[in-house]
C-alpha positions as CSV (number, residue, x, y, z in Angstrom):
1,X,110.4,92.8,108.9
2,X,113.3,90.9,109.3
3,X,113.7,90.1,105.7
4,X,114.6,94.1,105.4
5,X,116.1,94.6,108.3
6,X,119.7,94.6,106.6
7,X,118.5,96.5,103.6
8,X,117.0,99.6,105.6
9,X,120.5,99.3,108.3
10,X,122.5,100.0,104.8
11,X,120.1,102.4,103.7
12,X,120.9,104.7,107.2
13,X,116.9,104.4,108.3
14,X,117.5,103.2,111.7
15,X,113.9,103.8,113.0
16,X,112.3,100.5,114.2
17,X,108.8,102.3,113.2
18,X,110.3,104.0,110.0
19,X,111.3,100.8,109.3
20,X,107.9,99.0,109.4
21,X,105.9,102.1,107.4
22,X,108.6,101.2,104.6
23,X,108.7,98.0,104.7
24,X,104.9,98.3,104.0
25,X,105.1,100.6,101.3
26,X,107.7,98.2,100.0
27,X,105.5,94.9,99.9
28,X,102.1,96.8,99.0
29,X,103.2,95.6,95.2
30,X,102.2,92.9,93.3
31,X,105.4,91.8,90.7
32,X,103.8,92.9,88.0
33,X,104.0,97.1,89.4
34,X,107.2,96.4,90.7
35,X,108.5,95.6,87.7
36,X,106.5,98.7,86.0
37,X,107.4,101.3,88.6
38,X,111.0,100.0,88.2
39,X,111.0,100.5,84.2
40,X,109.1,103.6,84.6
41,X,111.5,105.4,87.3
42,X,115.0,104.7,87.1
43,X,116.2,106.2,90.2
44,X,113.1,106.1,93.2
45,X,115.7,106.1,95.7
46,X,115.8,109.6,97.3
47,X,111.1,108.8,97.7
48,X,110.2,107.8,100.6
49,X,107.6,105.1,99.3
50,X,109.2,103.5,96.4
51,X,108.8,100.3,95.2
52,X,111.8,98.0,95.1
53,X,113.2,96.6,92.2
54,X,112.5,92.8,92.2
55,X,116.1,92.3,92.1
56,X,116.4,94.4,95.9
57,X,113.7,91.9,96.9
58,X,115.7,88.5,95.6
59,X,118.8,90.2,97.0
60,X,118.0,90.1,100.6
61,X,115.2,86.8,99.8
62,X,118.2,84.7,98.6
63,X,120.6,85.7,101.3
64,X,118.2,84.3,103.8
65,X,117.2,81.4,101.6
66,X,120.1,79.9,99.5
67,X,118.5,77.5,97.9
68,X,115.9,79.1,96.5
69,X,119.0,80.6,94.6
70,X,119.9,77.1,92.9
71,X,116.4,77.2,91.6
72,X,116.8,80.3,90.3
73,X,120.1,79.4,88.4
74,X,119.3,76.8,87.0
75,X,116.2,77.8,85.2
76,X,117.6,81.0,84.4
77,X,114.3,83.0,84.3
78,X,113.3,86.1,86.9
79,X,109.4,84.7,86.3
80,X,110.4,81.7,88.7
81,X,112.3,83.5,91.0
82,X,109.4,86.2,91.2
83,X,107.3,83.7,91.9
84,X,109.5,82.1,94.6
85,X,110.1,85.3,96.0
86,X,106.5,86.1,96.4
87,X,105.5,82.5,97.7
88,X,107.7,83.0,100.2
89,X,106.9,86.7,101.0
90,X,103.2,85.5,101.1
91,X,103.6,82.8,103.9
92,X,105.3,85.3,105.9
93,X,102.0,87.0,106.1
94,X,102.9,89.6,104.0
95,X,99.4,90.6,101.4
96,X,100.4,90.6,98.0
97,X,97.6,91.2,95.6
C-alpha cells in the first residue's frame, strides 16, 4: 500500500479504503496486460480501475529503491526492469499472475 501511497495523494484519492480497492485493481496485472491495456487505451485516467502504465509502476518502485534504477540504466531494457519491478512487487505479497 505504501508503494502507492504517494501516487494516489497526487492523484487527490485521499480515502485510506479507496486507496486499497485501487491499489488492488492496480496490481491485479500481470506485465504483459499492463503493457496491452496501456497500448490499447491511451488515456485510462478519468476509470476508476485502470491499469497503470509500467512506467507509473517503476516511477514510484524506483523512488523507493534507487538501486534498482542503476540496474535498469545500465542494461537499458524495460524487460529487466519489469521484471525487477515485479520481483519486488511479488515479495511484498502482492499476487501477480
Amino acid at each position: 500500500m505504501a508503494l502507492f501511497q504517494g501516487y494516489w495523494d497526487q492523484k487527490g484519492v485521499k480515502s485510506p479504503a479507496k486507496q486499497r480497492r485501487m491499489t488492488t485493481a492496480y496490481t491485479a496485472f500481470t506485465t504483459e496486460e499492463l503493457s496491452f491495456i496501456q497500448k490499447s487505451h491511451t488515456d485510462l485516467t478519468t476509470h476508476y480501475s485502470r491499469a497503470p502504465s509500467i512506467e507509473e509502476i517503476m516511477y514510484y518502485f524506483y523512488s523507493y529503491h534507487n538501486t534498482k534504477k542503476s540496474i535498469h540504466d545500465s542494461e537499458g531494457s524495460t524487460n529487466v526492469a519489469k521484471s525487477e519491478v515485479k520481483k519486488w512487487l511479488e515479495a511484498q505479497g502482492l499476487q501477480l499472475s
